[in-house]
MIKEMI-783330 format. One record per residue (C-alpha): residue number from 1; x, y, z; residue in one letter. Coordinates in Angstrom, 2 decimals, decimal comma, padded with zeros to 5 digits. Layout:
<gudrens>
{gudren NUM {X Y Z} A};
...
</gudrens>
This chain:
<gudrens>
{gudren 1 {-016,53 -038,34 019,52} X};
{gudren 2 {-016,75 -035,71 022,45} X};
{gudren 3 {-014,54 -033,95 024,18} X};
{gudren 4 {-014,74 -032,77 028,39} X};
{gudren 5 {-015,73 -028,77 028,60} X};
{gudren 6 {-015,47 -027,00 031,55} X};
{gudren 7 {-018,72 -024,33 031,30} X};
{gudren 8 {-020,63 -022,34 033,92} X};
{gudren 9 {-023,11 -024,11 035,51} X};
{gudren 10 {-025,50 -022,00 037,79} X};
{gudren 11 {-022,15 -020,71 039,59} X};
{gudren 12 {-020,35 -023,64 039,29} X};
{gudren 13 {-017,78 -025,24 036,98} X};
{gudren 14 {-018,43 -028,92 035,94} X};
{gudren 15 {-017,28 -031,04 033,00} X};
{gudren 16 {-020,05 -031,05 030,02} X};
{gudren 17 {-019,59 -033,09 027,02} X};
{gudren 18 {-019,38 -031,11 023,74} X};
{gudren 19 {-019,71 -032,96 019,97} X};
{gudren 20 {-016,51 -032,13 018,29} X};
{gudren 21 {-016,07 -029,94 014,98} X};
{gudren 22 {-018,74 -027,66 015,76} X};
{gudren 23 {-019,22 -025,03 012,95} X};
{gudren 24 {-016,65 -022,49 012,55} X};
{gudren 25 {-019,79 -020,09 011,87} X};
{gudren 26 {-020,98 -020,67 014,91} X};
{gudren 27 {-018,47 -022,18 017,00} X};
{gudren 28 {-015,23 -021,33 016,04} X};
{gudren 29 {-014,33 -017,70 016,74} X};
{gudren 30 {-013,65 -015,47 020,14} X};
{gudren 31 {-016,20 -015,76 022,52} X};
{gudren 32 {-018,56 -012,61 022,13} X};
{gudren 33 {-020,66 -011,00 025,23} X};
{gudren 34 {-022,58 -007,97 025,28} X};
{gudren 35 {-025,67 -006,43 027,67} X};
{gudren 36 {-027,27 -003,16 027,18} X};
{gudren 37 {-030,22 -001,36 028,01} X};
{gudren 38 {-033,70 -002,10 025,79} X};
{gudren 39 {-037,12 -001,19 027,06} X};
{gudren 40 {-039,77 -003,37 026,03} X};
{gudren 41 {-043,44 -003,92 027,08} X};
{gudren 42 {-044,55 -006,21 023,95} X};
{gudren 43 {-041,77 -007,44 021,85} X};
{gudren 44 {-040,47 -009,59 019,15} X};
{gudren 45 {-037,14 -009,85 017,88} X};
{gudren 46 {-035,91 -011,75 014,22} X};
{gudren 47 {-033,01 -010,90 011,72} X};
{gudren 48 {-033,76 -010,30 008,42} X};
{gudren 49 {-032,48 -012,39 005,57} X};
{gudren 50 {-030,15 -009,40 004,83} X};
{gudren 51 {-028,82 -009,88 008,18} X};
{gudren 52 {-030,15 -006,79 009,61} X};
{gudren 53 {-031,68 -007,23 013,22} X};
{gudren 54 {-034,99 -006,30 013,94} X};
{gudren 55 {-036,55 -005,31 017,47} X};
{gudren 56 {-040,18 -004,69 017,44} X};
{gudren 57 {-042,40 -003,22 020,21} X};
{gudren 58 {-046,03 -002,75 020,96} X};
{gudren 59 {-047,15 000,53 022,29} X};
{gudren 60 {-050,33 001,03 025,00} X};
{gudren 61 {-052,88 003,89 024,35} X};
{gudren 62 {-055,78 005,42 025,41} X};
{gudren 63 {-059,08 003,64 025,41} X};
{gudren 64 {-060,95 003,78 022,22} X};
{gudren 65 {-057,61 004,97 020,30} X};
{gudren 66 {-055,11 002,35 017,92} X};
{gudren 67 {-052,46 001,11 019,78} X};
{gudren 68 {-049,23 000,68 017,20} X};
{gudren 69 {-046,08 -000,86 016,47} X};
{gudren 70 {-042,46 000,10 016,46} X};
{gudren 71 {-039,39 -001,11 014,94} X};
{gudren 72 {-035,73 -000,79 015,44} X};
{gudren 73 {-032,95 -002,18 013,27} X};
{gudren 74 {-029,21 -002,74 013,09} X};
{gudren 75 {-027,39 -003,41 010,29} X};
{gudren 76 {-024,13 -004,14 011,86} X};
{gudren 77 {-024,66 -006,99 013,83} X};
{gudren 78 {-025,96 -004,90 016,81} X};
{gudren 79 {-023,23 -002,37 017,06} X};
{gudren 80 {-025,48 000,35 016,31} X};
{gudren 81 {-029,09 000,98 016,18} X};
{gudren 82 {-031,61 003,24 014,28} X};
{gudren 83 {-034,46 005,22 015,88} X};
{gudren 84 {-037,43 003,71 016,36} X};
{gudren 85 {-039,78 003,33 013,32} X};
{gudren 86 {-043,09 002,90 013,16} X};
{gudren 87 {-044,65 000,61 011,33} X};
{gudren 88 {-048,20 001,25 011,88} X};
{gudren 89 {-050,59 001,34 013,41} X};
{gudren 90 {-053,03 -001,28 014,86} X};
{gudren 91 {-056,83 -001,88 014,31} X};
{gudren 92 {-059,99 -003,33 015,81} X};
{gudren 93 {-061,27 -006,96 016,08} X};
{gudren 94 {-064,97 -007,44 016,51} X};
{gudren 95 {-066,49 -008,30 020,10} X};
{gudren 96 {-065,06 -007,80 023,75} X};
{gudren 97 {-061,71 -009,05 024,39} X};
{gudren 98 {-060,61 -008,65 027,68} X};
{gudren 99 {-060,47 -011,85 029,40} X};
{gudren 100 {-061,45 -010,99 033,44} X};
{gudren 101 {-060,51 -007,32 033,59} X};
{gudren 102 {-056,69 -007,40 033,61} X};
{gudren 103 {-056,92 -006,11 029,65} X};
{gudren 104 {-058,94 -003,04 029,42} X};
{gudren 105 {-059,27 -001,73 025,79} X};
{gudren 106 {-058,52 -005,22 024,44} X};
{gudren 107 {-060,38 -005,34 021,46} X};
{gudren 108 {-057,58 -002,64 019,74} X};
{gudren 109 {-055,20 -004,95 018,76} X};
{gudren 110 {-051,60 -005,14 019,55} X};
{gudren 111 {-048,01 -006,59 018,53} X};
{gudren 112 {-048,62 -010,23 017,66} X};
{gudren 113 {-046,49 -012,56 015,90} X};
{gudren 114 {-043,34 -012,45 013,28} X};
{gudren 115 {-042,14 -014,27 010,32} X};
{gudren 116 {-039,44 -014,30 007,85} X};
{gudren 117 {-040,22 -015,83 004,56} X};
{gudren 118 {-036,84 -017,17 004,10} X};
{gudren 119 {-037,80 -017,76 000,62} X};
{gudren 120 {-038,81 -014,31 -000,22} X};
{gudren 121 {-036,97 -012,41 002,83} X};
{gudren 122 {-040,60 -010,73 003,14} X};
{gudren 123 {-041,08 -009,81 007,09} X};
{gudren 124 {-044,70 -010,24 008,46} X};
{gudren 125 {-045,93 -008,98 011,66} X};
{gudren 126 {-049,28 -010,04 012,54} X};
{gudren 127 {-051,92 -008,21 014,74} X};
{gudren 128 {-053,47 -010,16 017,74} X};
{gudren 129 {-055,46 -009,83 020,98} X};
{gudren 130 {-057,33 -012,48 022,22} X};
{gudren 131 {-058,12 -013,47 018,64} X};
{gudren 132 {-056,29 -012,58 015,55} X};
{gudren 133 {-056,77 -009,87 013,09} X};
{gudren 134 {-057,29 -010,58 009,12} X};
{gudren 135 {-054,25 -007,79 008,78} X};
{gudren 136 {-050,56 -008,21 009,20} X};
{gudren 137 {-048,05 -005,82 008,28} X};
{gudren 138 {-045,59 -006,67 005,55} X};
{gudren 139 {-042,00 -006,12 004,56} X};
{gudren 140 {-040,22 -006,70 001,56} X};
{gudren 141 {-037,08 -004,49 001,86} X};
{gudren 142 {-036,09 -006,06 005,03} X};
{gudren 143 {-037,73 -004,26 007,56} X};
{gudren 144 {-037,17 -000,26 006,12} X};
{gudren 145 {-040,63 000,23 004,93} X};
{gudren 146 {-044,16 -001,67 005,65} X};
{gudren 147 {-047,65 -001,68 004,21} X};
{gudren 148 {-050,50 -003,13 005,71} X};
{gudren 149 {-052,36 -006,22 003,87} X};
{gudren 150 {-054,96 -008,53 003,66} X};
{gudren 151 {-054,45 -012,33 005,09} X};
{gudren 152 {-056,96 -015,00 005,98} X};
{gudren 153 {-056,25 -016,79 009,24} X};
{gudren 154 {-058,57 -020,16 010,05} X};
{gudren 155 {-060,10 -021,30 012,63} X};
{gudren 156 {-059,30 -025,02 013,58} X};
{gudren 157 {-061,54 -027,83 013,61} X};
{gudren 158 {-062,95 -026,73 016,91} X};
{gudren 159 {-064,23 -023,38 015,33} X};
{gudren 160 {-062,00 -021,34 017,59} X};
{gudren 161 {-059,64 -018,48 016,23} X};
{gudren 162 {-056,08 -018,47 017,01} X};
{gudren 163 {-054,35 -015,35 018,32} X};
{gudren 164 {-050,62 -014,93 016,76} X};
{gudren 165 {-049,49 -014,17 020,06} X};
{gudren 166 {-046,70 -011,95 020,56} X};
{gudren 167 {-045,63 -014,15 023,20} X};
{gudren 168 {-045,31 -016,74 020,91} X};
{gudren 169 {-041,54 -017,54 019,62} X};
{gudren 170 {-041,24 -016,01 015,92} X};
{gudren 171 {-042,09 -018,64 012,65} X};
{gudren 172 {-039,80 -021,03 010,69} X};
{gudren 173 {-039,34 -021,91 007,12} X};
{gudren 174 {-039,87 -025,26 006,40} X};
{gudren 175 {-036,77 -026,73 004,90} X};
{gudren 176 {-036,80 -030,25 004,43} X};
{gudren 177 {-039,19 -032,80 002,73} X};
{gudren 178 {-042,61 -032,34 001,24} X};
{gudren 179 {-043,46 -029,76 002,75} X};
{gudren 180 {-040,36 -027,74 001,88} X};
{gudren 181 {-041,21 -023,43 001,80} X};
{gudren 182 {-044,02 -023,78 004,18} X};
{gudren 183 {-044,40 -021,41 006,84} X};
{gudren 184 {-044,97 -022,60 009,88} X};
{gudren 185 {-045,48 -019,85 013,30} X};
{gudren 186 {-046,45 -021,29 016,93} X};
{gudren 187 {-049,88 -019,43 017,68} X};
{gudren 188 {-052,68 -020,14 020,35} X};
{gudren 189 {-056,14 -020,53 021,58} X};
{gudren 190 {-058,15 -018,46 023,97} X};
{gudren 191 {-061,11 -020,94 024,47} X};
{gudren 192 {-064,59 -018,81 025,46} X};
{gudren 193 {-063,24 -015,30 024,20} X};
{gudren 194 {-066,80 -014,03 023,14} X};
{gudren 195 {-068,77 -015,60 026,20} X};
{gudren 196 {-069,73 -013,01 028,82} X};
{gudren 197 {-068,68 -012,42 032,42} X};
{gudren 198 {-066,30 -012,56 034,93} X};
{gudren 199 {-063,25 -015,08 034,17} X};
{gudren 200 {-064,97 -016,14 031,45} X};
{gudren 201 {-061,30 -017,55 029,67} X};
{gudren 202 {-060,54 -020,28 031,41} X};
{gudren 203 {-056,57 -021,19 031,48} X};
{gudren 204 {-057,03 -024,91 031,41} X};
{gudren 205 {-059,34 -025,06 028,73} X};
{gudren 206 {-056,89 -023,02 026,30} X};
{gudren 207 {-054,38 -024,38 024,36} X};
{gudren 208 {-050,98 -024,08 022,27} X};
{gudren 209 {-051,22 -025,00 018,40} X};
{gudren 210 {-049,48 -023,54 015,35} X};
{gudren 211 {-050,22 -022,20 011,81} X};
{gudren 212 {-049,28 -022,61 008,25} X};
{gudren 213 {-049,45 -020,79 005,17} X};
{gudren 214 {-048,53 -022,76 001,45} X};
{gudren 215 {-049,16 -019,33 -000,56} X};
{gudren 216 {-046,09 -017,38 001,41} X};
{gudren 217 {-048,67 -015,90 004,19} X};
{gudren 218 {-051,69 -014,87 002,15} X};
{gudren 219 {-053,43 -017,51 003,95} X};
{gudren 220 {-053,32 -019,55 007,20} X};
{gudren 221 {-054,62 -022,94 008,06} X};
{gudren 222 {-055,01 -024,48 011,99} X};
{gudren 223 {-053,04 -027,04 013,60} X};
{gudren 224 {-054,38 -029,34 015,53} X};
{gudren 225 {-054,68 -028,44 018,89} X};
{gudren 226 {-051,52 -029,33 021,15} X};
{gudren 227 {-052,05 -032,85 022,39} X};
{gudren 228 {-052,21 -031,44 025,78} X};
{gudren 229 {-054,52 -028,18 027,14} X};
{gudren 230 {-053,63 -025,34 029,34} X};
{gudren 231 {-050,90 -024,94 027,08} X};
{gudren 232 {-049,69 -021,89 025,82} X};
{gudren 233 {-046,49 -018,99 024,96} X};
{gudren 234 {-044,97 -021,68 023,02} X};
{gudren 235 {-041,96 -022,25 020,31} X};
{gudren 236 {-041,31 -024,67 017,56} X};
{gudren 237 {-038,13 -025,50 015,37} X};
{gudren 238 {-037,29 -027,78 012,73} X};
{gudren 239 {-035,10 -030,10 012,98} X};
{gudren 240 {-032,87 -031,42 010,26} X};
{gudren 241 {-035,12 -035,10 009,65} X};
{gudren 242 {-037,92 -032,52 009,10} X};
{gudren 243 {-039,71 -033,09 012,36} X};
{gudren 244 {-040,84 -030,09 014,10} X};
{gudren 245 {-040,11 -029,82 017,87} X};
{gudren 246 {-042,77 -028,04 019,70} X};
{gudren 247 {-042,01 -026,45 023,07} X};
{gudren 248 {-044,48 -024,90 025,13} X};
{gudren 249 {-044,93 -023,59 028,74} X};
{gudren 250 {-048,15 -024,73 030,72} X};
{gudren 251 {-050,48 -022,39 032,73} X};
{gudren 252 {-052,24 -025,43 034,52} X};
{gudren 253 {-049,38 -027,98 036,50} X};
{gudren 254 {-046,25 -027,67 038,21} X};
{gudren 255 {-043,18 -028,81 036,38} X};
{gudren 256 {-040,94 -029,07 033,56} X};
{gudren 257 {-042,27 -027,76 029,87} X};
{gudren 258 {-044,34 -029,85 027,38} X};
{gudren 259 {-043,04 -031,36 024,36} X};
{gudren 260 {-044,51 -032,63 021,39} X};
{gudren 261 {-043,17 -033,57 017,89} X};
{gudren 262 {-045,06 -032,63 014,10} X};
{gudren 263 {-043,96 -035,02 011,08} X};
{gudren 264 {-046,37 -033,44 008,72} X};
{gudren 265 {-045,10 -030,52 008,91} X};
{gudren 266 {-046,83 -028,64 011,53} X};
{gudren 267 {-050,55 -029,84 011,23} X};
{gudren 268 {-050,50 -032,57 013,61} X};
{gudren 269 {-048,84 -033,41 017,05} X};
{gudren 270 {-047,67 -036,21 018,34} X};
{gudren 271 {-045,78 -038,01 021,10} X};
{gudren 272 {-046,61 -035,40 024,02} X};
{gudren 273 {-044,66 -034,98 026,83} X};
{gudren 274 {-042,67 -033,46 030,01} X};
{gudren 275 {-039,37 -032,57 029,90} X};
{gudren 276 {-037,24 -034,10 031,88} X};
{gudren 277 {-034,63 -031,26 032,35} X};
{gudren 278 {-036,50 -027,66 031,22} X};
{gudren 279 {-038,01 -026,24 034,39} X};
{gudren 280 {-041,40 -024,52 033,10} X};
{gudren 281 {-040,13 -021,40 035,41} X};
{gudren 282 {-041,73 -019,52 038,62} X};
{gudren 283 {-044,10 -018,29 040,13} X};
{gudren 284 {-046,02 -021,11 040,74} X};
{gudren 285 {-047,77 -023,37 038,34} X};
{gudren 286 {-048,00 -020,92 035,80} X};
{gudren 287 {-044,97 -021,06 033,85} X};
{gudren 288 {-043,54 -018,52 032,23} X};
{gudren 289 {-042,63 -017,87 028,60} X};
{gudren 290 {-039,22 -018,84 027,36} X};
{gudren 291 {-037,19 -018,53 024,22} X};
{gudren 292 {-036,61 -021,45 021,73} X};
{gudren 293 {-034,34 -021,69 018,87} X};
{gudren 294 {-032,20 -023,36 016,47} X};
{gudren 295 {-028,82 -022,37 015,65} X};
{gudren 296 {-028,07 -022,39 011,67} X};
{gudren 297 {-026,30 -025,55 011,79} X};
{gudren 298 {-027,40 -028,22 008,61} X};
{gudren 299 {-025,73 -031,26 009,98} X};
{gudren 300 {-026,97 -031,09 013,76} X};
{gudren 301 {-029,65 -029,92 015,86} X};
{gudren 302 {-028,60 -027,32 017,61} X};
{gudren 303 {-030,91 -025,94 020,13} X};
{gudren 304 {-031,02 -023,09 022,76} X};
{gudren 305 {-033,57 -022,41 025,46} X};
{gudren 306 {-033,57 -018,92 027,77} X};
{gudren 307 {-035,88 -019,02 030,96} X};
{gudren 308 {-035,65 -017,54 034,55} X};
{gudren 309 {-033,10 -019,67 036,53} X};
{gudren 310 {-034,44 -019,04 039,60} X};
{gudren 311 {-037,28 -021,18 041,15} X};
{gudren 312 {-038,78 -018,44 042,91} X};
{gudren 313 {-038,69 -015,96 041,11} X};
{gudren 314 {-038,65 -014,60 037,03} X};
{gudren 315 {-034,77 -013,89 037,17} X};
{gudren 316 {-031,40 -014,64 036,34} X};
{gudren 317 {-032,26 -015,31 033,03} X};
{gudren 318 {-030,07 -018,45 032,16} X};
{gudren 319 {-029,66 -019,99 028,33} X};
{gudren 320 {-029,39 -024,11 027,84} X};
{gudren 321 {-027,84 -025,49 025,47} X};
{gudren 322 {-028,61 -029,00 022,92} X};
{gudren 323 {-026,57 -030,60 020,86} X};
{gudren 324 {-029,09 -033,19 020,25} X};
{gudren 325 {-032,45 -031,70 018,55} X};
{gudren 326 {-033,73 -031,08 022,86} X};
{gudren 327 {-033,23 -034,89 024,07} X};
{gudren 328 {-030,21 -033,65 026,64} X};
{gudren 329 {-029,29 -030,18 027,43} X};
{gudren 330 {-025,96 -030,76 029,03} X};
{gudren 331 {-025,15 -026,70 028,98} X};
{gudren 332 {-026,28 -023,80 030,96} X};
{gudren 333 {-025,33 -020,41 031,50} X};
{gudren 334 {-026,51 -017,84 033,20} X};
{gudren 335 {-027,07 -014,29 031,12} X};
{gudren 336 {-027,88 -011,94 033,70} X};
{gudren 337 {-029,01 -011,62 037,06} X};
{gudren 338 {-032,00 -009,66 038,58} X};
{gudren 339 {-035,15 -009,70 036,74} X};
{gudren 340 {-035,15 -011,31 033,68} X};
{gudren 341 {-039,53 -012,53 033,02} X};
{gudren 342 {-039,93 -013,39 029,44} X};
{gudren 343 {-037,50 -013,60 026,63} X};
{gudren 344 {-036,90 -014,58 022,74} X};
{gudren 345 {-034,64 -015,13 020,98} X};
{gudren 346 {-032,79 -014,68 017,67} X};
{gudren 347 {-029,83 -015,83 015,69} X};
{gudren 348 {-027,45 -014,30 012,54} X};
{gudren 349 {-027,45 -014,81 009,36} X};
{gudren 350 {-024,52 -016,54 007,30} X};
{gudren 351 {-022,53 -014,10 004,93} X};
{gudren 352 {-024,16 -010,97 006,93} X};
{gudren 353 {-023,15 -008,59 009,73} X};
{gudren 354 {-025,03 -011,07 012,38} X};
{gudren 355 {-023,18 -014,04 011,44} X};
{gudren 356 {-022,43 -016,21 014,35} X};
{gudren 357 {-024,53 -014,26 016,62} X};
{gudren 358 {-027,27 -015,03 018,87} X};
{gudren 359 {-029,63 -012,19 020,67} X};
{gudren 360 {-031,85 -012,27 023,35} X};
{gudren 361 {-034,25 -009,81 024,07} X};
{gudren 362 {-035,76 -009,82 027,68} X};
{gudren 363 {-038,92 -008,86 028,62} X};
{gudren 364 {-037,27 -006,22 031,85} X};
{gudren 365 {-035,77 -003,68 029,35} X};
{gudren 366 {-032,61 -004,89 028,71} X};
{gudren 367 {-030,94 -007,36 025,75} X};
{gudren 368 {-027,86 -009,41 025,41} X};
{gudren 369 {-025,79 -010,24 022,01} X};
{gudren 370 {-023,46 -013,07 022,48} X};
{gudren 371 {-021,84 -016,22 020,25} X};
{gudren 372 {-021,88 -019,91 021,17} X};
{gudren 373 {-018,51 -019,95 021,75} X};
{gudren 374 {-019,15 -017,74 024,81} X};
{gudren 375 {-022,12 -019,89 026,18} X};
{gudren 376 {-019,44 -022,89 025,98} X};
{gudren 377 {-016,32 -020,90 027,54} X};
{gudren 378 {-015,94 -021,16 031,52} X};
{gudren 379 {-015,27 -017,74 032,58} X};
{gudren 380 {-017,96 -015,66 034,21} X};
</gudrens>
């Protein structure tokens, strides 16, 4: 059953079809809309299992000095907002790291990855650059205090080391079958990161993948690679069979984003393809980053997606909606115009502050809190 919904549609009203009995949680309340003001150069945003919303940043330095990490929280939803913390700062990794020149002083790492161990409610933020560092910084009061740790991250079959890449979406908690408390965090592959000169990383030869930890993050095994190269920036859900849903942009064709599906729980990939409706976003051929998630929903799939809506441009960052685990996405709506470039996104907890509430942090220093009832009401 379905009923007609007028929503906004790239300036335009048009009749959408909407499952019924959508969540109260998530669904059922007064559509919710806010925009404010959030500078970011490297960032990550997650909520904690407490419900408290986390915003972290990475932070430039001098050459030949740490970079390090900052974090923000709200433990109202998003009403208010602390100072900025810090929660440390970063290290080394061994050999040169900047790919061809755009990345002096690459070798310090930076703000990678994040992942909430919703079986613990431990918060990890991993260090990256081209490669990935054996450190991550840990959490275990929901964000307030961190301690830098050990962790051993694997290369793949290939003998290449991932980078948890900040511009990776953050990790998910396996739920569902087998495999059920795994940790599972989209990461990626700079082929030729140690080989010498000029343009030495070459975009089509790199690729998206993902890693997994059985021992809550101590350490991390490879995917395989992503079925298809020149992939990269990437997101992954699961939905409620137990597949994973992997979403990545493409540096190497024109077009629509790559999909692929995992039913081992994030080591293999399988079933590759282009989206039909997900434009892979401007400039050119080299995509741009977008935000992937799944609303806390057990008996559907719901799924949102935030990109640049213009073709020409990285703006007017619009959000689409899915009611069917990413096989249609019927809804759009556009979040703000002007410059938008890369987002992520993040959605409340049940029984906290942030129930209900989905946040998107954009990657041109501002953020937007809104509900799903807003992304499915008409008015502007």
């Amino acid at each position: 059953m379905v009923l007609a919904l007028l929503t906004l549609l790239t300036g335009s009203l048009v009749a959408q079809e909407i499952p019924r009995n959508l969540p109260k949680e998530i669904a059922g309340k007064k559509p919710l809309f806010e925009i404010w003001e959030e500078e970011v150069l490297i960032g990550q945003i997650v909520v904690a299992m407490d419900g408290s919303v986390l915003i972290f940043k990475g932070h430039n330095a001098p050459p030949e000095k740490p970079k390090y990490i900052t974090v923000k929280r709200s433990e109202d939803g998003g009403k208010t907002w602390s100072e900025e913390a810090k929660v440390g700062a970063t290290i080394k990794v061994d050999g040169d790291m900047s790919d061809d020149g755009r990345y002096p002083n690459n070798n310090w790492t930076n703000l990678g990855n994040v992942m909430v161990d919703e079986g613990t409610g431990d918060i990890m933020v991993f260090l990256t650059t081209l490669k990935t560092a054996q450190k991550l910084f840990r959490s275990r009061d929901h964000g307030k205090t961190w301690k830098m740790e050990d962790t051993t991250i694997k290369p793949g079959r290939d003998g290449w080391m991932p980078a948890t890449n900040g511009a990776c979406d953050p990790g998910v908690t396996i739920k569902y079958g087998s495999r059920k408390g795994r940790l599972l965090m989209p990461a990626r592959v700079f082929v030729e990161y140690l080989n010498k000169g000029k343009n030495r990383t070459r975009f089509n030869d790199l690729y998206a993948m993902a890693l997994y930890s059985d021992d809550r993050g101590r350490t991390w095994n490879s995917s395989e690679p992503f079925p298809i190269r020149g992939t990269g920036e990437s997101g992954l859900v699961e939905l409620k069979d137990g597949t994973i849903y992997h979403n990545s942009r493409t540096h190497m064709r024109p077009g629509n984003r790559r999909i692929a599906y995992s039913h081992d729980g994030g080591q293999t990939w399988v079933d590759e393809h282009e989206d039909d409706e997900l434009f892979d976003g401007p400039p050119d051929v080299y995509g741009c980053k977008a935000g992937l998630l799944r609303l806390p929903c057990d008996d559907r799939d719901i799924l949102l997606f935030s990109t640049p809506g213009s073709r020409e441009t990285r703006t007017d960052i619009t959000v689409w909606v899915s009611f069917d685990g990413g096989k249609n996405w019927p809804v759009q709506r556009l979040i703000k115009k002007g410059p938008g470039n890369y987002t992520w996104l993040a959605a409340g907890r049940r029984g906290t502050s942030s129930e209900g509430m989905i946040y998107l942090l954009a990657g041109k220093d501002w953020m937007a809190s809104f509900n799903l009832a807003w992304l499915l009401d008409g008015d502007p």
